[in-house]
N, C-alpha and C positions, 0 to 999 in steps of 0.2 A: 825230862832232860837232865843228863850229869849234871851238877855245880861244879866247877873248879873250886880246888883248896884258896883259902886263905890265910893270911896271917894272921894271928890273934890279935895282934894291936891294932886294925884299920877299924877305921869307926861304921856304923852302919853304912851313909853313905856310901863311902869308898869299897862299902860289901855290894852293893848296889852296882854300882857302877862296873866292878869286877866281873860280878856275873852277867851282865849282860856285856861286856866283849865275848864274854867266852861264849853266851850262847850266838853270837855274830861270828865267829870265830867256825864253829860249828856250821852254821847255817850254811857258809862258807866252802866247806868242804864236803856240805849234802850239795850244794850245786853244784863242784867239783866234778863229784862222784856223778850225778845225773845227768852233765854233758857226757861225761863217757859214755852212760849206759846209750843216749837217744843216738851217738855218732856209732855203737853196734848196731842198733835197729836201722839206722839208715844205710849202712852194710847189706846187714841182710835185705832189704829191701833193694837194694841194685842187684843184688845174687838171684832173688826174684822174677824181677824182670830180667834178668839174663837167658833163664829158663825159659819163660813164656816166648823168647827170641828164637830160641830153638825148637821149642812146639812149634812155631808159626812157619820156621824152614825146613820141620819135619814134614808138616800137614799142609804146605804149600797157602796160596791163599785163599782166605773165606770168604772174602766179600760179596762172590758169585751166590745169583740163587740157587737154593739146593733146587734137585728135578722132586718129581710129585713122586710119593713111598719111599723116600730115605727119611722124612722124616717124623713118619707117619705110626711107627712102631713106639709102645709106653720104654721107657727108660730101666734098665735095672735094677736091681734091686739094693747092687750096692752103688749106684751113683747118685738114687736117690736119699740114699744114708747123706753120702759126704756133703749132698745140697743143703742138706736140713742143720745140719753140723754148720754151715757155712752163716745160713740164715741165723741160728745162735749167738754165731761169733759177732757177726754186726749187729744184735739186740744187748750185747753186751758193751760193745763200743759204742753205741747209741747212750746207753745207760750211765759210762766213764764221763762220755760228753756233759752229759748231765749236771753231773756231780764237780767237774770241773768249772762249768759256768755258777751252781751255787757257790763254789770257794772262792770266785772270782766275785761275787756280789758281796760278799763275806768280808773278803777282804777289803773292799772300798768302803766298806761301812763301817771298819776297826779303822780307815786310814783318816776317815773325814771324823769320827771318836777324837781320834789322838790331835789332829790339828786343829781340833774344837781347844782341846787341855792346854794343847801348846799357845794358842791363843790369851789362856786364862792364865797360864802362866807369864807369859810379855807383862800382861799387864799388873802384875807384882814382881816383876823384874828388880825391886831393892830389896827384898828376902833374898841373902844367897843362899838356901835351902831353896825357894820357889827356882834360882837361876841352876841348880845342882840336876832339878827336876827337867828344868827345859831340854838340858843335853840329853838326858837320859831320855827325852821321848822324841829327840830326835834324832837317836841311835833307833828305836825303837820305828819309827816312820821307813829309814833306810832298810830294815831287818824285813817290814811291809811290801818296800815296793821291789826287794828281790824276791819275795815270794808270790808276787802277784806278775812279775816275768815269769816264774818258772811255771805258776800256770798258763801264763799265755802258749809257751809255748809246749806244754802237755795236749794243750786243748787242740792247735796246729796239727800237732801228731796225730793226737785218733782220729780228726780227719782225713787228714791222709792214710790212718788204716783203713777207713769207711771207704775211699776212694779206692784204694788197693782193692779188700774184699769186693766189692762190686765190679771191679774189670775182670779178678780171677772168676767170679758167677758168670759174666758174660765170656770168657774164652771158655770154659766148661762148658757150655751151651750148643755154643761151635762147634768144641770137636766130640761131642758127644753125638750132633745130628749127622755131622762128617761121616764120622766111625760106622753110623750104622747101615749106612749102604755099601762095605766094603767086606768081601770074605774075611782078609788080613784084620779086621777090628780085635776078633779076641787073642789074639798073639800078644797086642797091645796093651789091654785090656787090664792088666796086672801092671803094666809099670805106669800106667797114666790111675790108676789107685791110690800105687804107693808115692808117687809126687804129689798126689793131693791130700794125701794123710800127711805126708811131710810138711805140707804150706798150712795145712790144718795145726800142725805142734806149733811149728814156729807164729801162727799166729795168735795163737792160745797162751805160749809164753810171755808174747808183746801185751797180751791182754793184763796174764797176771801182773808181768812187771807194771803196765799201768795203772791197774788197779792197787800195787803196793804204795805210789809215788801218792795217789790220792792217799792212800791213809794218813802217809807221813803229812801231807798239807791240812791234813785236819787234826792232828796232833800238834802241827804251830800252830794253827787256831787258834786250840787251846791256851796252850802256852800264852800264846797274844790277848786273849781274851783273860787271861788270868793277871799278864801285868796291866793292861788296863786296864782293869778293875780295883787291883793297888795302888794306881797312880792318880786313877779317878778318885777314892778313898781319900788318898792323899792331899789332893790338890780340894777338897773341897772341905774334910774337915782338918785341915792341917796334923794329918797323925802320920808318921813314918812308917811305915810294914818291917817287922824282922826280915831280914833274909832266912829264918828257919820257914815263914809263913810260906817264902817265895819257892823252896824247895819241896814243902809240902803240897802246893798248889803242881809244880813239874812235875812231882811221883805219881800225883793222883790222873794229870794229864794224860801220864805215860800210861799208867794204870788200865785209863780206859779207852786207850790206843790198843792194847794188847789185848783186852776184849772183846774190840770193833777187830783181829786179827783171826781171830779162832774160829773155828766153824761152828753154825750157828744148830740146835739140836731138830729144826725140823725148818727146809726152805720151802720154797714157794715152788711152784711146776712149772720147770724148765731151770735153766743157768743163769740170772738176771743178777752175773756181777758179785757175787758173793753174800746178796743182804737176805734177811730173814722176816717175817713178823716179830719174832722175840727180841731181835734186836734192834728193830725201832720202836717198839713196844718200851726198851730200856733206855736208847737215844729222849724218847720223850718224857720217864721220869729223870732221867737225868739233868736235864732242863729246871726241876722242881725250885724254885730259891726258897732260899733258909735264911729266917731270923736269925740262923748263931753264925751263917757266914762272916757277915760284920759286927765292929766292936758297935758300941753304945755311942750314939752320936751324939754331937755339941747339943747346944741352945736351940733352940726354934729361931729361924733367919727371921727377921723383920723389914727387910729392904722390900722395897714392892717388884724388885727384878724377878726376886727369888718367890714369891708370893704370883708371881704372875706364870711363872715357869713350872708352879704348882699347878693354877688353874689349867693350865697347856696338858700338864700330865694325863688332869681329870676329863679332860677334853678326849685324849686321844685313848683314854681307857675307856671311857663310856662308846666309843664308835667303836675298841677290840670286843666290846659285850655284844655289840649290837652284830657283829661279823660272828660270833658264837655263838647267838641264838641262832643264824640261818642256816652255820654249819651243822649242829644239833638238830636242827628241822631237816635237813637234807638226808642226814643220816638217818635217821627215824624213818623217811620216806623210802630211803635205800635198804632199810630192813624188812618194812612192810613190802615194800615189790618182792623181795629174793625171796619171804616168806608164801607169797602167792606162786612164783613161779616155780618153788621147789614142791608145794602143794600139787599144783598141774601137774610137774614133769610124777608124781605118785601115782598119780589116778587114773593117767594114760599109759604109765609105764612105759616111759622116751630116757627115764635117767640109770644109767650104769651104777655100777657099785664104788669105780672110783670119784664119778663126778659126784655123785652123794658125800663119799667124803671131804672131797674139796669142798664143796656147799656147806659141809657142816666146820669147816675149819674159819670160810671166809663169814660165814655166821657171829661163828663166837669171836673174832676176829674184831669184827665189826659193835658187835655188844661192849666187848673190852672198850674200845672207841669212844663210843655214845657216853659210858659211864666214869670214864677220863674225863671227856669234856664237859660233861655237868658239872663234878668234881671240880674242875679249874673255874669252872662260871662262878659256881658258889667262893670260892676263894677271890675272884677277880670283884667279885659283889664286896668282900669283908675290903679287899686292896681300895677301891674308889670311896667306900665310907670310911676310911681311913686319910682318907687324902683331902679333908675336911680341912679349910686354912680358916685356924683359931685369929680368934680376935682380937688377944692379950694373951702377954706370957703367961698367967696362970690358967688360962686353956691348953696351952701349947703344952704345958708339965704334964698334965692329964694321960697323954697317949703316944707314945716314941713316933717320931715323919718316919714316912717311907723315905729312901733313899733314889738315885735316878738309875744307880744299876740294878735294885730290884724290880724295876720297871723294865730295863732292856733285857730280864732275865724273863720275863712276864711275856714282851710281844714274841720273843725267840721262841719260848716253849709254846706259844697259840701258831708262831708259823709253823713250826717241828708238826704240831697235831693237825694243822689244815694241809702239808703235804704229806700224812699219813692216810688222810681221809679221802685224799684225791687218789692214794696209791691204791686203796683198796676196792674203790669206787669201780679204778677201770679194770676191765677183761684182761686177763693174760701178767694182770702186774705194772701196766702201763700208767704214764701217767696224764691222763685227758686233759683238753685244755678247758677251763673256767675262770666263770668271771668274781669267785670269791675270792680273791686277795686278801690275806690277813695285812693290816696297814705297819710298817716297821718304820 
């Protein structure tokens, strides 16, 4: 996200503060901009059913049962195209849904973050640096809860495309079995094509625009998740962030918004929305946290809050290892079956030349996986022996504490890998329901 300019002489602070109206400011005029766009889609969608108004007092009513052999004949060959097109189009609105309800869980979890901080700040309310900080994260709350309206009502939307899509499947149904007990059908036959190719574009544009609005909602994410992180920093070891940090944290944001924008160099079979292997494969190193993120922390706390909030950490890490060993075992089992069963389909000669290569994609796929998650185990192993609460400061000198956002950096990239592991798990790209929960 831009910065706005400032003036050389405002002190950090007031750098602070600057930039977050402007990114309110911004935010602003993206919801602006998105009321317009969703009061077009609901246009076209009256223009829609205006249509279907007119099929229904071209083709008189349906309701009647058809008689026996009008319906009795297989379907074309191109109405079975535009069916299968239709079927895509709601596994893609299915998929948007998705991904709208994760940004929505997302969000609540950045919102109850902040009102945690905002909490911790009241209660050093005689630092006016701590009371500088309160405002600023509750600009930062209001910035939250406009973007958790604007998913709400995303999420509204593609349900009502899901709703749309499946009336146009059922009047297509209609006048498909109508049409073919009637000489006059193939007269017709070319313009009830091109009006479904037509609701076919326009639906496929509603999709990409939808699918654009998600990206932008995961690019504030980041954003969000990046000044949280500063303010978390902040508020617990009293250190200020440059505002250069905070623009380099936007660039890097935007960075990998325009990543998650490009097409991906090999997708999955069929159209499921734009995402790839490679690029959740790069969603999940990116997740990775890093020692040089943060500066070099204070003292070793000695209070028994902060000592206790430790033992909490190591609590809820040793039950994220215990949730990684099952994933790990599950995967390992999921490789040993595909292994048997790509064996069989050999022997009897049942598998195609393309399904062999999917087999070998969703293979290596899968190994990639297995050997991330050990990876992370092993490191999550060095995180909990790390989180050892010393006894006396001259234990505590010994070894730098983890921090508590390298820890919310730790459960996010184990969720990221348990719904990669579920994605690959099911047929087709879907994503099955289980009872492995990574704990957040």
């Amino acid at each position: 996200m831009i910065s706005c300019p400032l003036p050389f002489f405002f002190s950090p602070n007031e750098e602070d503060k600057e930039d977050l109206k402007c990114q309110l400011q911004f935010v602003k005029e993206e919801a602006a901009l998105m009321r317009k766009k969703m009061a077009k889609i609901d246009k076209e969608k009256d223009r829609f059913e205006h249509e279907l108004q007119k099929y229904r007092s071209f083709y008189g009513d349906l309701d009647s049962p058809l008689p026996k052999g009008e319906a009795g004949g297989p379907p074309s060959t191109r109405e079975a195209e535009l069916k299968l097109r239709l079927r895509l189009v709601e596994e893609e609105a299915n998929i948007l849904g998705r991904k709208i309800v994760e940004l929505e869980v997302e969000n609540r979890g950045l919102k109850a973050e902040l009102d945690d901080l905002k909490g911790d700040d009241f209660n050093g309310s005689a630092n006016p640096l701590l009371r500088e900080q309160s405002e600023s994260l509750s600009e930062l709350r209001q910035h939250l809860q406009l973007v958790e309206d604007e998913t709400e009502l995303l999420r509204r939307n593609v349900a009502d495309l899901e709703e749309q899509n499946k009336r146009i499947t059922a009047e297509l149904n209609k006048y498909k079995y109508k049409s073919g007990g009637h000489e006059s059908a193939r007269h017709h036959d070319s313009a009830k094509t091109e009006a479904l190719q037509e609701e076919l574009k326009a639906a496929r544009l509603q999709i990409n625009e939808l699918s654009g609005k998600v990206m932008q909602l995961q690019y504030e994410n980041r954003v969000l998740m990046s000044n949280m992180q500063r303010y978390d920093l902040a508020s617990h070891l009293g250190i200020r962030g440059s505002p250069r940090d905070s623009d380099a944290e936007s660039d890097a944001g935007k960075k990998e918004s325009d990543d998650d924008s490009r097409p991906p160099h090999r997708k999955r079979e069929g159209p499921i929305g734009g995402e790839s292997d490679s690029e959740e494969v790069r969603n999940i190193r990116c997740l990775t946290p890093t020692r040089s993120f943060y500066p070099a922390p204070g003292p070793w706390p000695k209070s028994f809050s902060d000592r206790q909030q430790m033992k909490d950490i190591r609590s809820e890490a040793e039950r994220l290892g215990k949730t990684i060993d099952r994933l790990i075992a599950d995967t390992s089992t999921i490789i040993t079956e595909a292994r048997i069963y790509v064996a069989n389909g050999d022997l009897f000669g049942l598998m195609d030349e393309e399904d062999d290569g999917s087999r070998i994609r969703e293979h290596e796929l899968l190994y990639r996986i297995n050997a991330q998650m050990k990876a992370f185990r092993k490191e999550l192993q060095t995180f909990i022996d790390r989180l050892e609460v010393p006894k006396s400061a001259d234990d505590a000198g010994a070894e730098e504490p983890i921090s508590v956002s390298q820890v919310q950096f730790c459960l996010l990239r184990a969720t990221a890998m348990a719904r990669l592991v579920r994605g690959a798990a099911a047929p087709g790209g879907a994503t099955p329901r289980t009872d492995l929960q990574a704990p957040l």
